[in-house]
C-alpha positions, 0 to 999 in steps of 0.5 A, a space after each residue: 610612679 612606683 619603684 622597687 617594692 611598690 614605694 611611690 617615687 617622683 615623676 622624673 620630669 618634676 623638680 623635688 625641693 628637699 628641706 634640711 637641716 642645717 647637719 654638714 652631712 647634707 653638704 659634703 663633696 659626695 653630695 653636692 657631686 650627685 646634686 650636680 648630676 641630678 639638678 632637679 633636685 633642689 636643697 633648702 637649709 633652715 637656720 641653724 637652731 631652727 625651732 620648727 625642724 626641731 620640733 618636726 625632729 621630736 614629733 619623729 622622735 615620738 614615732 620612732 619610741 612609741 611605735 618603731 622600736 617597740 613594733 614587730 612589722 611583718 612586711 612594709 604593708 604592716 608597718 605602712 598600716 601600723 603607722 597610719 594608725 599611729 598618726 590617727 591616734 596622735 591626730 585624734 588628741 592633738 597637742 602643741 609642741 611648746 618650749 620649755 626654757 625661755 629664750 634666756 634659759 636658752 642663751 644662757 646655756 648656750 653661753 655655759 657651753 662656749 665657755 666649757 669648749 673654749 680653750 680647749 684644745 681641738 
């Protein structure tokens, strides 16, 4: 089924299921008044600090610096084909996302965190 200016959009009669992160945005009171209205949609939240979204988060980031910001795009059709090709060229050369830090790196500059905010006054 398509919308406005062509996009597909989901046939109304199939249940969507939206993953997100865990952001306070995704669950405020004007959203969950359209949820209720709209009950074939679903949201599922990750953990907090959930590493895959993280790194979903990065892999758009990607997009975004190598090829949004720096593209001129004409029409959605070109920006379409421009990030097809885009994804193409990532896919042709893959490489995994790892971790730099370790978990205790992690940990540890969480801790150093709570401690600068503690005290503090809110």
């Amino acid at each position: 089924m398509l919308g406005r200016g062509g996009i597909k959009m989901v046939a109304a009669a199939v249940a969507v299921h939206v993953v997100c992160d865990n952001l306070s945005t995704h669950k405020t009171m004007t959203v969950n008044d359209w949820l209720a209205k709209h009950p074939r949609f679903h949201m599922h939240f990750t953990p907090t600090g959930s590493s895959w979204l993280n790194q979903v988060e990065r892999w758009f980031g990607f997009l975004t610096d190598q090829l949004l910001r720096r593209g001129v795009h004409k029409s959605v059709a070109a920006l379409q084909t421009d990030i097809k090709k885009w994804i193409t060229n990532w896919n042709s050369d893959p490489k995994p996302f790892v971790w730099k830090k370790t978990a205790e790196e992690i940990l540890d500059s969480l801790a150093r965190y709570i401690q600068r905010i503690s005290g503090g006054v809110h």
